[in-house]
C-alpha positions as CSV (number, residue, x, y, z in Angstrom):
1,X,-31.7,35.5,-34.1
2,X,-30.4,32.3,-34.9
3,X,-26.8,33.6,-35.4
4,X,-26.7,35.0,-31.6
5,X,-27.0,32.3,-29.9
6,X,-24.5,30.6,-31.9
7,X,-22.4,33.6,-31.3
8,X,-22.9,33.5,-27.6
9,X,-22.3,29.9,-27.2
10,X,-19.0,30.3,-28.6
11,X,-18.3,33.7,-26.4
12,X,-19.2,31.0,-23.5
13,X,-16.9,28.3,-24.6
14,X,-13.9,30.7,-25.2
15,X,-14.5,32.4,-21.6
16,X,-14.9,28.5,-19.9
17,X,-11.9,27.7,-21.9
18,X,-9.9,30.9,-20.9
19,X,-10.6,30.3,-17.0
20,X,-9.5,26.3,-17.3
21,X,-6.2,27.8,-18.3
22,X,-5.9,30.7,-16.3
23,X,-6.5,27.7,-13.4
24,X,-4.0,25.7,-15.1
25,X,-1.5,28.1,-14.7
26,X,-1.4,28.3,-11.4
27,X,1.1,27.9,-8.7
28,X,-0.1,25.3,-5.9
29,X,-0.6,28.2,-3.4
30,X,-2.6,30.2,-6.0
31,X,-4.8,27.3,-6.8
32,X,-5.6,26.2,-3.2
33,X,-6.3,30.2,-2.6
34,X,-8.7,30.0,-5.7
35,X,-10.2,26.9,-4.3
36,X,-11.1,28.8,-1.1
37,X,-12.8,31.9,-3.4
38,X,-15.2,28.8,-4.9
39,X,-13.6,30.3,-8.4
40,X,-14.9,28.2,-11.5
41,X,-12.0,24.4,-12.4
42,X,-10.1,25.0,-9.2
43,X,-11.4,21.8,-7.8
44,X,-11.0,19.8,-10.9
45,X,-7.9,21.3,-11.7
46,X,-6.4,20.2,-8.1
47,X,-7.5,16.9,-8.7
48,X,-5.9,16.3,-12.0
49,X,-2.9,18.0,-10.8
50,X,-2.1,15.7,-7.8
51,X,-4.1,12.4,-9.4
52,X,-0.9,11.4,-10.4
53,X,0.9,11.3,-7.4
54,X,-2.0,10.4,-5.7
55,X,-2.1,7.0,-7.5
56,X,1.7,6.4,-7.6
57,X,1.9,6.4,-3.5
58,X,-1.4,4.3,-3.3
59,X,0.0,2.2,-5.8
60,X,3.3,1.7,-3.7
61,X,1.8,1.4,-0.5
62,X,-0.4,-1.7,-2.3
63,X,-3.5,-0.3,-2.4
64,X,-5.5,-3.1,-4.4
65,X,-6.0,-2.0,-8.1
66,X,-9.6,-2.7,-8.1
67,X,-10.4,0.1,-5.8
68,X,-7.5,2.1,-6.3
69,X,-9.3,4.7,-8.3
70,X,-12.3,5.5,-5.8
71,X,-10.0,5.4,-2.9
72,X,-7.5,8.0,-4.6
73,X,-9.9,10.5,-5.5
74,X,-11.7,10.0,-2.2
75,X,-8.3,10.6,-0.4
76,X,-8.1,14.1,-2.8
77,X,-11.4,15.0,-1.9
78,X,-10.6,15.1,1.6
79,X,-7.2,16.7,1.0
80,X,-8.8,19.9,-1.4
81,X,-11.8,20.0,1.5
82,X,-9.2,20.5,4.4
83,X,-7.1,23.0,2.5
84,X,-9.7,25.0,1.5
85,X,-11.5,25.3,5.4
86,X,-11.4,29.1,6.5
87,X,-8.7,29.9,8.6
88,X,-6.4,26.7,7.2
89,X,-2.6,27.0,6.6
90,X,-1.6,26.6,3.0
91,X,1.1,23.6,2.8
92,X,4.3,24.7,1.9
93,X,4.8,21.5,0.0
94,X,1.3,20.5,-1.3
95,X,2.6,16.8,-3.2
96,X,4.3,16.7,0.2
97,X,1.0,17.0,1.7
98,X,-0.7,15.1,-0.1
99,X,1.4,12.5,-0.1
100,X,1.2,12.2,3.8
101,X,-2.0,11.9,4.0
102,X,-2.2,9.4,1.2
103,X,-0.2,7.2,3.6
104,X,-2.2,8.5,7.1
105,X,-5.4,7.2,5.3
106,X,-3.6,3.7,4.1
107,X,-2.8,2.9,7.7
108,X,-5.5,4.2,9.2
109,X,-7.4,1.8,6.7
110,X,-5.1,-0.6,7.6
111,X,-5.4,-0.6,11.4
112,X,-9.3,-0.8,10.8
113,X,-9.1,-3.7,9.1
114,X,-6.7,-5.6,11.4
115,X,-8.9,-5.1,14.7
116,X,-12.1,-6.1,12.5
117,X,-10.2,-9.4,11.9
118,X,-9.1,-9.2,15.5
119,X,-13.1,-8.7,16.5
120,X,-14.0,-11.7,13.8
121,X,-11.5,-14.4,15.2
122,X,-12.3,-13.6,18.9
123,X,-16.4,-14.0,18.1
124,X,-15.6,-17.1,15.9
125,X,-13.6,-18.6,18.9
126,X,-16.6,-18.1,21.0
127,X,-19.1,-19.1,18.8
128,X,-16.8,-22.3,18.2
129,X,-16.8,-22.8,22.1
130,X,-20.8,-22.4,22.2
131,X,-21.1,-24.9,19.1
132,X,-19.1,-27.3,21.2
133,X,-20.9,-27.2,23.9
134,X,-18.0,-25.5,26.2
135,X,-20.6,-23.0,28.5
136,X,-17.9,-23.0,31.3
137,X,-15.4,-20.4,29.1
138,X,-18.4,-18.3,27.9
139,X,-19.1,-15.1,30.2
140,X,-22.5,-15.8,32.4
141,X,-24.1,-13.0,31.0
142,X,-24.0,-14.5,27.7
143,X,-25.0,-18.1,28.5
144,X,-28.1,-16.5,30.3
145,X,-29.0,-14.4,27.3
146,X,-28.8,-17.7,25.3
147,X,-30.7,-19.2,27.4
148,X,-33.5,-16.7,27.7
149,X,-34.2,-16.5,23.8
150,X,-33.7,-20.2,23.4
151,X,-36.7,-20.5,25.9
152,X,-38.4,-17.6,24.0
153,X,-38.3,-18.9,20.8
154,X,-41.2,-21.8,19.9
155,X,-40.3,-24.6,17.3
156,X,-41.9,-22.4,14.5
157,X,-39.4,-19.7,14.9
């Protein structure tokens, strides 16, 4: 009794280890195709294909190396998610493809970042002008709600 489960557990690890390199073998095409049927180490299998190239572009673009390895995988994650939606055209270049959107999701990052700062200065700059005092460049609406909770609020709070 002993002996077959042994046995089976090996049968299991040669057949696990069969289908990681019948996924390994694949063409691009044939793995994104697999990825759509759900089959068993596509999904790993794309990501340690393109991890690679992934990280190189991040790293040229100057993704910081501190969270260089989250964002890459995230940005591989999306990638094998939108290839494998029903009805999606299979790149005919997938490194191509992946490589764009390595670069769409920098800039995108990017352009987030810059109109946070843009929203950060332009609050700092008025709550500079309300710690000087300066209630003439402040919009009404705001001096008035400022001056509602002021007269809401007792000494305690």
């Amino acid at each position: 009794m002993f002996g077959d489960r042994v046995e089976d557990r090996v049968v299991r690890r040669s057949v696990v280890v069969e289908a990681k390199e019948r996924t390994h073998q694949l063409s691009d095409t044939d793995l994104i195709m697999a990825m759509r049927k759900d089959a068993p180490f596509a999904f790993a299998e794309f990501v340690d294909r393109f991890r690679q190239i992934t990280w190189n572009e991040a790293r040229g673009l100057g993704v910081e190396s501190g969270v260089r390895k989250t964002w890459t995988e995230e940005v591989l994650h999306d990638c094998a998610l939108a290839l494998t939606r029903a009805g999606g055209r299979t790149p005919a270049n997938v490194a191509g493809y992946i490589i764009v959107a390595v670069r769409r999701r920098f800039f995108a990052d990017r352009r987030k970042l810059i109109s946070e700062d843009a929203l950060l200065a332009a609050y700092a700059d008025e709550l500079h002008v309300a710690e000087n005092g300066e209630t003439d460049r402040m919009p009404a609406p705001v001096v008035r709600l400022a001056e509602n909770l002021a007269a809401q609020l007792g000494e305690d709070d």
